[in-house]
MISE-941502 format. One line per 3 residues: number of its first residue (from 1); their letters; for each residue x, y, z of N, C-alpha, C, O. Coordinates in steps of 0.02 Angstrom, whole numbers, always signed. Layout:
BEGIN
NUM) A) X:Y:Z:X:Y:Z:X:Y:Z:X:Y:Z  ...
end
This chain:
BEGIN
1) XXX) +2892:-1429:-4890:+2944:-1458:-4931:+2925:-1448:-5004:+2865:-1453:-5016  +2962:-1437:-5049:+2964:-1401:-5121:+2976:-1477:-5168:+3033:-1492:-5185  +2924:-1517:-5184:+2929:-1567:-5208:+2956:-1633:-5175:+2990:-1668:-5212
4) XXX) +2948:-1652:-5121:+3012:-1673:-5081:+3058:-1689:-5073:+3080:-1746:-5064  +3097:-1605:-5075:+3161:-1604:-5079:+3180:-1579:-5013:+3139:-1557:-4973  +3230:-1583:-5006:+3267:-1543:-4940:+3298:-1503:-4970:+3290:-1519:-5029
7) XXX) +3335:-1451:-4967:+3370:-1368:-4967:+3410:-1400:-4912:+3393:-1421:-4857  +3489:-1397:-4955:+3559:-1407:-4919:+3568:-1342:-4920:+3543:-1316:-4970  +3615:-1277:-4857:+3630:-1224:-4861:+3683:-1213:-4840:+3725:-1258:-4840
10) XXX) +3695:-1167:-4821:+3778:-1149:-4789:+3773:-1114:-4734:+3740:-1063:-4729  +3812:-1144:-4679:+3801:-1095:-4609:+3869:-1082:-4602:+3909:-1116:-4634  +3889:-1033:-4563:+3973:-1037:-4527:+4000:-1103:-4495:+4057:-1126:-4487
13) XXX) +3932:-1126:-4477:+3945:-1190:-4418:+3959:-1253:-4467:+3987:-1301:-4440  +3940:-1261:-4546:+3970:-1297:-4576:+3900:-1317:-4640:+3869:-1270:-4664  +3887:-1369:-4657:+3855:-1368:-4723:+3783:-1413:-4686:+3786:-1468:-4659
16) XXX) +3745:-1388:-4693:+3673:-1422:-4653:+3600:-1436:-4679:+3558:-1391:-4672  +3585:-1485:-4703:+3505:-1467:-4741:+3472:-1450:-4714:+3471:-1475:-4658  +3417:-1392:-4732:+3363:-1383:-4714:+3276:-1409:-4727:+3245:-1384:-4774
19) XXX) +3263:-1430:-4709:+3188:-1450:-4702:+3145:-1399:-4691:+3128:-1368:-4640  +3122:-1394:-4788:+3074:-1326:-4777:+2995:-1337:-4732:+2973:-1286:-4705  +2968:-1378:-4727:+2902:-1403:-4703:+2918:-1382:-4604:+2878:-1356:-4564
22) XXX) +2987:-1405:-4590:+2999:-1402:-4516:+3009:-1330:-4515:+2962:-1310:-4480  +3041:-1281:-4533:+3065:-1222:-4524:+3002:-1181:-4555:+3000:-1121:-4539  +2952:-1202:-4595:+2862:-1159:-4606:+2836:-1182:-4533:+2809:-1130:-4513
25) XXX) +2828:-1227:-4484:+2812:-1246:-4440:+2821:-1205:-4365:+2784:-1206:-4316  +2883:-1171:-4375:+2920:-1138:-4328:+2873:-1071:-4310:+2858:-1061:-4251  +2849:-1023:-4364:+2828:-970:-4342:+2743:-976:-4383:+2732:-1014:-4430
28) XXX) +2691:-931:-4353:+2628:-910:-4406:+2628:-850:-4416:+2576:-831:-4444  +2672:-804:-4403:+2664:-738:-4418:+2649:-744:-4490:+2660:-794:-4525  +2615:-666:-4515:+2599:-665:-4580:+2667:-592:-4583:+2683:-555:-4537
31) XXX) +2696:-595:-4656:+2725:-531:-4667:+2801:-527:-4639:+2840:-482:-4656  +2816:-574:-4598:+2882:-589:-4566:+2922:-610:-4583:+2935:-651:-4539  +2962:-615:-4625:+3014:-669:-4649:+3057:-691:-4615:+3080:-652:-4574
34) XXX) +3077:-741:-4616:+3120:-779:-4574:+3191:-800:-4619:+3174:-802:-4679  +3243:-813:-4614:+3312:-819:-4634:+3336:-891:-4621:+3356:-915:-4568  +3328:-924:-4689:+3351:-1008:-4680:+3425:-1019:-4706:+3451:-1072:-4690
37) XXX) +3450:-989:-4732:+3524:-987:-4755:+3540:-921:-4776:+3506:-870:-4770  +3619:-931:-4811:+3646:-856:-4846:+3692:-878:-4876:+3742:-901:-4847  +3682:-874:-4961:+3736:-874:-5000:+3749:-848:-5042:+3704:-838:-5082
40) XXX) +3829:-817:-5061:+3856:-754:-5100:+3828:-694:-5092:+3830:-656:-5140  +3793:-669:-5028:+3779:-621:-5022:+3702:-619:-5007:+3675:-572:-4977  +3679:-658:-5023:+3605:-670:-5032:+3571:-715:-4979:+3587:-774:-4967
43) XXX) +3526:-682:-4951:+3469:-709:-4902:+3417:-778:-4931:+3407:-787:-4991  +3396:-811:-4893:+3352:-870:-4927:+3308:-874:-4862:+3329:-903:-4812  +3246:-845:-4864:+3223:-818:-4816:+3147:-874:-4841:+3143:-904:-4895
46) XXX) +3089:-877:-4781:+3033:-914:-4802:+2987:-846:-4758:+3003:-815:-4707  +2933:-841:-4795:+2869:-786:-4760:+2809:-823:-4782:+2802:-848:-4838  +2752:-824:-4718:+2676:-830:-4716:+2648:-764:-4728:+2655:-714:-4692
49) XXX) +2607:-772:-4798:+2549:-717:-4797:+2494:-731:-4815:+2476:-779:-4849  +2455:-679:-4789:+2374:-680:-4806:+2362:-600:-4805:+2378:-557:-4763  +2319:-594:-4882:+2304:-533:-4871:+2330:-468:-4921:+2340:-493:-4977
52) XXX) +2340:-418:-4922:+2370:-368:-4961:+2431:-334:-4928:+2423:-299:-4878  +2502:-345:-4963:+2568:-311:-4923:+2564:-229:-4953:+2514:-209:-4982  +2616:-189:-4942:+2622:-125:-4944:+2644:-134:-5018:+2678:-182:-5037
55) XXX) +2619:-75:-5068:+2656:-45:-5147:+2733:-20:-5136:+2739:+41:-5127  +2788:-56:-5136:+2850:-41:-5139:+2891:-65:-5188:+2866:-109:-5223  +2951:-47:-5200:+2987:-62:-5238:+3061:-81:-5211:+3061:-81:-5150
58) XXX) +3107:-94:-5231:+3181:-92:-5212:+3228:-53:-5268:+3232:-73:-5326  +3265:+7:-5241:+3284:+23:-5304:+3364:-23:-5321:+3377:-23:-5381  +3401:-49:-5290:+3475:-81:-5313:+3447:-159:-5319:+3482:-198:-5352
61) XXX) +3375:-189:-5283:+3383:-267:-5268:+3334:-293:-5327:+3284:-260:-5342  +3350:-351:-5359:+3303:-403:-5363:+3295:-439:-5312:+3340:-459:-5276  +3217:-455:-5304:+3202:-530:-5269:+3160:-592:-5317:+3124:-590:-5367
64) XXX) +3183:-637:-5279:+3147:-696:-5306:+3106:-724:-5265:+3127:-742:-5210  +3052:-733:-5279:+2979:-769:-5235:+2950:-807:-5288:+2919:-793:-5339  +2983:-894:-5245:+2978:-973:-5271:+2888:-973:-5217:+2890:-953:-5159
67) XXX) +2837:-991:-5242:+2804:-1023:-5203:+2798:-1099:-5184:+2795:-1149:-5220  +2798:-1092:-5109:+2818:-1175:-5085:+2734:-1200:-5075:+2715:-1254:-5097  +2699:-1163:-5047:+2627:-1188:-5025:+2565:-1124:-5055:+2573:-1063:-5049
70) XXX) +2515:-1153:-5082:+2451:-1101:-5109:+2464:-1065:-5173:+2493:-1083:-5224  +2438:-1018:-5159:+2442:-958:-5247:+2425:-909:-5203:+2389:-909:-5153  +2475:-845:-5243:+2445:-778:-5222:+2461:-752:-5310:+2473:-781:-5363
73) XXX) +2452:-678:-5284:+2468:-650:-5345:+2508:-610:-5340:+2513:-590:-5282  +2544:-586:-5376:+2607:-511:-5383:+2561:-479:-5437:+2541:-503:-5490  +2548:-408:-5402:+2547:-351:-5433:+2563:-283:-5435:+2562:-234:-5397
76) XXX) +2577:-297:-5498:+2608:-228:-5534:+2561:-173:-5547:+2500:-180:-5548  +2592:-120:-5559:+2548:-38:-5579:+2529:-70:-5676:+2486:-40:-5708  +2553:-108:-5696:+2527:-115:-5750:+2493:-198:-5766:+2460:-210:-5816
79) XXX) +2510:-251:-5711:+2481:-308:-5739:+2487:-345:-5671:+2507:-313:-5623  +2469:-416:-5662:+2468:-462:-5617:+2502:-518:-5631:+2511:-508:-5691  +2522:-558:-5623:+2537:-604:-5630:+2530:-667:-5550:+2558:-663:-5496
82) XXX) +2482:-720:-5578:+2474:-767:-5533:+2530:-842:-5496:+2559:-885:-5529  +2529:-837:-5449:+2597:-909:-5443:+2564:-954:-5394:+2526:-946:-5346  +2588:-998:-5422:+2541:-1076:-5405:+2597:-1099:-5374:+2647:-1064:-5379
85) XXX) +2603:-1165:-5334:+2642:-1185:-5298:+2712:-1234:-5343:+2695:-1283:-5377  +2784:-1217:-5340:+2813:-1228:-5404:+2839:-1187:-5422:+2898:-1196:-5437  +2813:-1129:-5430:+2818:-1060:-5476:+2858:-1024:-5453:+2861:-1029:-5391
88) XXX) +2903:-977:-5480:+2923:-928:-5461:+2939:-882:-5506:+2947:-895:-5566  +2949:-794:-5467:+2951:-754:-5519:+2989:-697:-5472:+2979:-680:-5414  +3045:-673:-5530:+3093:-632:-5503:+3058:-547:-5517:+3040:-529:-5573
91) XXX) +3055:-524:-5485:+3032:-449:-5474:+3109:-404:-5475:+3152:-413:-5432  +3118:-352:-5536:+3155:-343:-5557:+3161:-279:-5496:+3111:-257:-5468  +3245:-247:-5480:+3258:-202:-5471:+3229:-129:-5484:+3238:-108:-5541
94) XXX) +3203:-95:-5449:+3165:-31:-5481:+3077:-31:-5461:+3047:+13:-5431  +3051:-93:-5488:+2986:-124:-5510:+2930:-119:-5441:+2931:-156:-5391  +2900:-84:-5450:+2853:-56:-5403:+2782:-119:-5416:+2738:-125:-5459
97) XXX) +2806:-168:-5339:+2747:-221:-5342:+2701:-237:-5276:+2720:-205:-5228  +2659:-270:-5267:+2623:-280:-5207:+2600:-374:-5213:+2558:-393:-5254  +2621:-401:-5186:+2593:-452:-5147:+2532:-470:-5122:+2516:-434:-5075
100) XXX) +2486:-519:-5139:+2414:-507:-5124:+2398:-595:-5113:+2426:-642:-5141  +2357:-596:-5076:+2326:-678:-5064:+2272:-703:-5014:+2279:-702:-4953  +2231:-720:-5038:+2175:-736:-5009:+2176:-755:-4969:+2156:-732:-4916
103) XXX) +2214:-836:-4985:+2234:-868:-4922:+2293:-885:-4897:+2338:-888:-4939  +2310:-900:-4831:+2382:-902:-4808:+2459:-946:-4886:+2454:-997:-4921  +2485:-924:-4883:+2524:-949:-4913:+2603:-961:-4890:+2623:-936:-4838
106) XXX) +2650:-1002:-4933:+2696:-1011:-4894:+2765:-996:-4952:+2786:-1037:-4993  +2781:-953:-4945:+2832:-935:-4992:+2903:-935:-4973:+2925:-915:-4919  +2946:-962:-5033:+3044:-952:-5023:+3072:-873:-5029:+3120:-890:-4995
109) XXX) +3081:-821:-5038:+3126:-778:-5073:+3202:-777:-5052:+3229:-793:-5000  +3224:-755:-5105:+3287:-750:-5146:+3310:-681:-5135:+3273:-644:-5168  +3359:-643:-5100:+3357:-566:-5097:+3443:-536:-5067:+3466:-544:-5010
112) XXX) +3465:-513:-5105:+3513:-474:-5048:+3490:-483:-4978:+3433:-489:-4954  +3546:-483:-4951:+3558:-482:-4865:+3530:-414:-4821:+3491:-416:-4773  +3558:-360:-4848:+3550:-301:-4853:+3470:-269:-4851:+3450:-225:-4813
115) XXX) +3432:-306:-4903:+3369:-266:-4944:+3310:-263:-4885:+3283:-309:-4855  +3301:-182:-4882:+3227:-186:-4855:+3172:-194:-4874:+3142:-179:-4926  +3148:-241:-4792:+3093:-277:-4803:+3035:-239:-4851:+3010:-271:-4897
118) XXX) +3021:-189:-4843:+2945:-150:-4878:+3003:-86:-4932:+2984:-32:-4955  +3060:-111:-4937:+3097:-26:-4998:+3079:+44:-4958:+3062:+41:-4899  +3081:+82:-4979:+3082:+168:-4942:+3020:+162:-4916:+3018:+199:-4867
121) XXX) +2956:+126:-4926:+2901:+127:-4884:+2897:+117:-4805:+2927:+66:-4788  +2863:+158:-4745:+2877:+139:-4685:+2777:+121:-4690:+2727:+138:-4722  +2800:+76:-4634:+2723:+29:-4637:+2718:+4:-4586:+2772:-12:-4560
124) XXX) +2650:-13:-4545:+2657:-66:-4479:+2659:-131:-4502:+2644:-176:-4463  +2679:-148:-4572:+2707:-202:-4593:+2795:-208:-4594:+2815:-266:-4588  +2835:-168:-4598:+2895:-144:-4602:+2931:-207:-4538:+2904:-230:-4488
127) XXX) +2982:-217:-4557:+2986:-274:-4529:+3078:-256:-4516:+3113:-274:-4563  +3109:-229:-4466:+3174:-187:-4451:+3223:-245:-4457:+3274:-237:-4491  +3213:-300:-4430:+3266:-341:-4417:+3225:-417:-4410:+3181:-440:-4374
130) XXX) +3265:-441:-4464:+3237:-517:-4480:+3270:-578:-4455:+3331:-580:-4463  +3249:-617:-4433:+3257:-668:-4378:+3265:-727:-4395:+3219:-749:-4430  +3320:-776:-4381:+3355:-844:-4417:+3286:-878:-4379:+3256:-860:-4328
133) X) +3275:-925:-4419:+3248:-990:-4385:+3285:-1067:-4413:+3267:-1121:-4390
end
């Protein structure tokens, strides 16, 4: 839970809060994202990682990665930038970044519906089809 708040979202089935702490509970995969709502087009997805993800980019999407639990870092071909729990930071369209973290962490993103998981990169991280919880 993100300060303890609950995340109200939108389903077809009608207007429902979500409980981020119950829906991090659901899976431990690392690298998986999971799909907690969708609005105006946009995914609101939660992922566990540990570790170093693949160097990709998106060329049409921004995403946004709110951290809910730990610190990792985002890095770039030219800098890093660290996020503490609280934080978030939008990774611009184009922007060739990697994901990195020591220890497990528990993150929100923000993303087109559409956007692949790893951009033109294929990876045994690559993740085809992402899964409501």
């Amino acid at each position: 839970m993100v300060f303890g708040v609950v995340v109200a979202v939108w389903y077809s089935r009608g207007m429902e809060k979500v409980n981020l702490r119950t829906k991090f509970e659901l899976f431990s995969e690392h690298w998986k994202p999971k799909v907690v709502g969708e609005l105006n087009g946009q995914h609101v997805k939660l992922v566990k990682f540990q570790g170093e993800f693949v160097w990709h980019d998106h060329k049409e999407e921004d995403e946004m990665f709110l951290e809910v639990r730990g610190s990792f870092r985002m890095e770039f071909r030219d800098r890093t930038v660290e996020l503490r729990e609280g934080e978030f930071l939008i990774v611009p369209r184009g922007v060739e970044h990697r994901p990195v973290a020591e220890e497990e962490v528990a993150v929100m993103l923000f993303e087109p519906a559409g956007i692949k998981h790893t951009g033109d990169v294929e990876s045994e991280l690559t993740v085809r089809k992402i899964e409501w919880v």
